[in-house]
Structure formats: C-alpha cells, structure tokens
C-alpha positions as CSV (number, residue, x, y, z in Angstrom):
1,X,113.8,140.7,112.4
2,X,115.9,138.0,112.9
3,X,115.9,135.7,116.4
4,X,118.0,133.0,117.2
5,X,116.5,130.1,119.5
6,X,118.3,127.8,121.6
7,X,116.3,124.9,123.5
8,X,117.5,121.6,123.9
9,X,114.2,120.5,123.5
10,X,113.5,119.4,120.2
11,X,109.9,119.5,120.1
12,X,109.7,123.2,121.8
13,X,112.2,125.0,119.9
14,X,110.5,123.4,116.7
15,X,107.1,124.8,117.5
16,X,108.9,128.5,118.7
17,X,110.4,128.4,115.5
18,X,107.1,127.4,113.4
19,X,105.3,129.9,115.2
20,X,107.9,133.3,115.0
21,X,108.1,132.2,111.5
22,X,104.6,132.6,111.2
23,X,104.9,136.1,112.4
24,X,107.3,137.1,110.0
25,X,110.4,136.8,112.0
26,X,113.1,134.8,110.3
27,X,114.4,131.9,112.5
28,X,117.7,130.1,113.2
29,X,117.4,127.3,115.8
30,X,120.5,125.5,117.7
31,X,120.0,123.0,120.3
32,X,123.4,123.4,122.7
33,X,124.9,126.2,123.5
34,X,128.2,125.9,122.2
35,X,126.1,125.5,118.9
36,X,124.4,129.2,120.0
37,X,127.7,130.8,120.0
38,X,129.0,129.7,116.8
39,X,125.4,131.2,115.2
40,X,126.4,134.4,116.9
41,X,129.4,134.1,115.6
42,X,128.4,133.9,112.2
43,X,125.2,136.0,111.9
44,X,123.5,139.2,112.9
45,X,120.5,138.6,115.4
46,X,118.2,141.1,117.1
47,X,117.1,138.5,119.8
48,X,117.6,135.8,121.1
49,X,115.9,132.8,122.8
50,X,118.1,131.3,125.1
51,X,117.3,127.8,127.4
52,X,119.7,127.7,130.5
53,X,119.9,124.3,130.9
54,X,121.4,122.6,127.5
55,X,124.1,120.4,126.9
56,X,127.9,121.2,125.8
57,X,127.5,124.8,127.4
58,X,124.1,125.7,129.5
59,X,123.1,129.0,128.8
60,X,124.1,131.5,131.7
61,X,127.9,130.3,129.9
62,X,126.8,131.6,126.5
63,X,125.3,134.4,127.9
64,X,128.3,135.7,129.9
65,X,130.3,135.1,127.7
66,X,128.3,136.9,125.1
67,X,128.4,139.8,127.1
68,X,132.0,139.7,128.4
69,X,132.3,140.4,124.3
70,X,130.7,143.7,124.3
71,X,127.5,142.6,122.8
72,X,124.2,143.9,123.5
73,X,121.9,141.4,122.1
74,X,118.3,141.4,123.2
75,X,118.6,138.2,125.7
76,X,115.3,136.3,127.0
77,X,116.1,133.3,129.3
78,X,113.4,130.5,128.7
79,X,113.5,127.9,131.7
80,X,112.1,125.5,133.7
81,X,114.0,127.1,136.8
82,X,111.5,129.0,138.7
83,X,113.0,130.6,141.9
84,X,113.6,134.0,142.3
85,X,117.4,133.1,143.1
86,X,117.5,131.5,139.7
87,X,115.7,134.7,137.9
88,X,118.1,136.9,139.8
89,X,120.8,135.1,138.7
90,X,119.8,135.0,135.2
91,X,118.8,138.7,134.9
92,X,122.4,139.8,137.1
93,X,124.4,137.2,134.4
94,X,122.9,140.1,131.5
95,X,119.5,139.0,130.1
96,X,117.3,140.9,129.5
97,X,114.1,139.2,130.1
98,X,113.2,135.7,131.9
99,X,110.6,133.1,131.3
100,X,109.2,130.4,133.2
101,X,108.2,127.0,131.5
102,X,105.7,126.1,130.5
103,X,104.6,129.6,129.1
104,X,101.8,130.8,127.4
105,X,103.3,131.3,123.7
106,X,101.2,135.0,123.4
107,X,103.2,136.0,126.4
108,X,106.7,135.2,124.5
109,X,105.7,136.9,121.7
110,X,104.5,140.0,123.4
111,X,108.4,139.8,125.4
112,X,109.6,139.8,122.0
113,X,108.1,142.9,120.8
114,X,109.4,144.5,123.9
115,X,112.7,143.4,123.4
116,X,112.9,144.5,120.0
117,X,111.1,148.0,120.7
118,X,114.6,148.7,123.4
C-alpha cells in the first residue's frame, strides 16, 4: 500500500513516514500542498495524509480540488484545528476521516487500516 503524507511540519511528517514505513507501507512525503498535487499527479496512492494548514496551497484546496477531478482517494485530514465547525468543514470539503493534533500514532494507524479496508 502506498500513502502519500503532506505536513508542513518537518519533524512530524518525518516520524509518520519512519513509522508507516515500518509497517510496510511505502511512503512519499511533500511538505506544501501544491507539492501534494503534483505527487498525485504523478503517482498511484491508496491514502493519503493530508495537513490543512501548509503553505503555497493549505489542504481543504488540494482536497477539493482533488475531488472536483473525480478522484476517490482515501483522504484523512491531520490538524491542529479542533472545532467541530472546522471538522465539519473538512469532512463536507470530501475527506474521509479527521484527526486532531497532537494524536496518538496507534490511532492513525488504526484510521489507516480503515481507510484502506473501504
């Protein structure tokens, strides 16, 4: 299975990718999410990992406009914003799933099993 992560935060999406990787998914990571369209772009994923607030394009962009395309990519929203307005949002825009930060990396990985069981 291969996931694409987008999270501006350097230290974060490193340690994601370390530990998917050592669950035997294989791992792009971007850091913008103008980057996270041009991986989508040029790849097959079966998830993806996407931050909502990233620079060049936050991530409710790259998420509508990955939908507006057709595409029904596995989307989990991983985020610092925490109000149900903002999950709402999020979930209306087309993901699939929404996570708070700071997270408990056993509960991202049991959302990703879910995601890729759909």
């Amino acid at each position: 299975m291969r996931i694409l992560i987008a999270e501006d935060e350097q230290d974060l999406n490193r340690i994601l990718a370390e530990r998917l990787k050592s669950e035997h998914y294989s791992v792009d990571s971007c850091y913008n999410g103008q980057d996270a369209l041009d991986y989508l772009d040029s790849a097959e994923y079966d998830a993806l990992i996407l931050d909502i607030m990233m620079p060049v394009m936050d991530g409710l962009t790259v998420l509508k406009k990955l939908r507006s395309r057709g595409s029904s990519l596995p989307v989990l929203l991983l985020t610092a914003n925490d109000r149900v307005d903002d999950r709402v949002r999020g979930l209306d825009a087309g993901a699939n799933d929404y996570l708070v930060k700071p997270f408990a990396y056993e509960e991202l990985s049991a959302r990703i099993r879910v995601l890729l069981r759909k």
